[in-house]
C-alpha positions in Angstrom: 0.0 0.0 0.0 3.4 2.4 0.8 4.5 1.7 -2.7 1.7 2.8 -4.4 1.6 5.9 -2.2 4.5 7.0 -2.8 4.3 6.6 -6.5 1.1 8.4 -6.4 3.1 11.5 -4.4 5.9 11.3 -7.4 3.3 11.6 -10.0 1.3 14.6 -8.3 4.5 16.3 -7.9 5.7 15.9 -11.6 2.0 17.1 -12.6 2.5 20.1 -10.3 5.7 20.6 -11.4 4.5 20.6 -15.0 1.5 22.9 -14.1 4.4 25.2 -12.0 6.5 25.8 -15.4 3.4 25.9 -17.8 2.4 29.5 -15.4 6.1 30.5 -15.5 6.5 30.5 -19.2 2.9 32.3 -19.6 4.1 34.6 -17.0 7.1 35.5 -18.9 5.6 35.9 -22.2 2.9 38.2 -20.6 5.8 40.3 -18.9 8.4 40.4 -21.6 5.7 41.1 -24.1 7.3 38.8 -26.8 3.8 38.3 -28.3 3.3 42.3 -28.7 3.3 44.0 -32.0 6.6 43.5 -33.9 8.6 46.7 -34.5 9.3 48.2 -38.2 12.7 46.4 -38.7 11.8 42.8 -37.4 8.4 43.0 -39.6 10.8 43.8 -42.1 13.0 41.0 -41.6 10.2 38.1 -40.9 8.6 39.2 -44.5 12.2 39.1 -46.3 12.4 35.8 -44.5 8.8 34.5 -46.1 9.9 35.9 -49.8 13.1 33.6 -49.4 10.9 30.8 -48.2 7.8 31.3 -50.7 9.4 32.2 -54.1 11.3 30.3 -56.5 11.4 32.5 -59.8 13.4 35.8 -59.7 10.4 38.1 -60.1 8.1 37.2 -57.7 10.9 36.9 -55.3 11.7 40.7 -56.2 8.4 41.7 -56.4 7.7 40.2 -52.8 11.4 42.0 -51.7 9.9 45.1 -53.1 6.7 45.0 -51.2 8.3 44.2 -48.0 10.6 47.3 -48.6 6.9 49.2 -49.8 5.5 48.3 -46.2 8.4 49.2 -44.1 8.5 52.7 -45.5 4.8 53.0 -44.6 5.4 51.4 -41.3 8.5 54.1 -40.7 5.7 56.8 -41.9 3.2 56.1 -39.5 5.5 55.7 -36.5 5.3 51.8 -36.3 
């Protein structure tokens, strides 16, 4: 009866531990605000990143590069 016990206890405390660093890493996204809107540049960079990854002939690749260039200058406009 001990054994099983004390299996249980490990089990709750590795589901409480999970539950423990689940509310951490929440926590930490909320404060860091990782999640929040990205800034001019690294909206800038992520859609360069989806041209490279989307386009295989030359002009759509530039035409993408140019519209990711297009909506960085507005974002620079209107102040992010």
């Amino acid at each position: 009866m001990r054994g099983s016990q004390r299996g249980l206890s490990s089990l709750g405390l590795l589901v409480v531990l999970a539950l423990a660093i689940a509310a951490g890493y929440y926590a930490y996204k909320a404060v860091s605000g990782e999640d929040a809107t990205l800034s001019c540049g690294s909206a800038f960079t992520a859609c360069m990143q989806k041209c490279r990854r989307t386009t295989t002939e030359a002009p759509a690749a530039q035409a993408c590069q140019e519209a990711c260039q297009r909506d960085q200058a507005a974002c620079e406009r209107g102040g992010k």
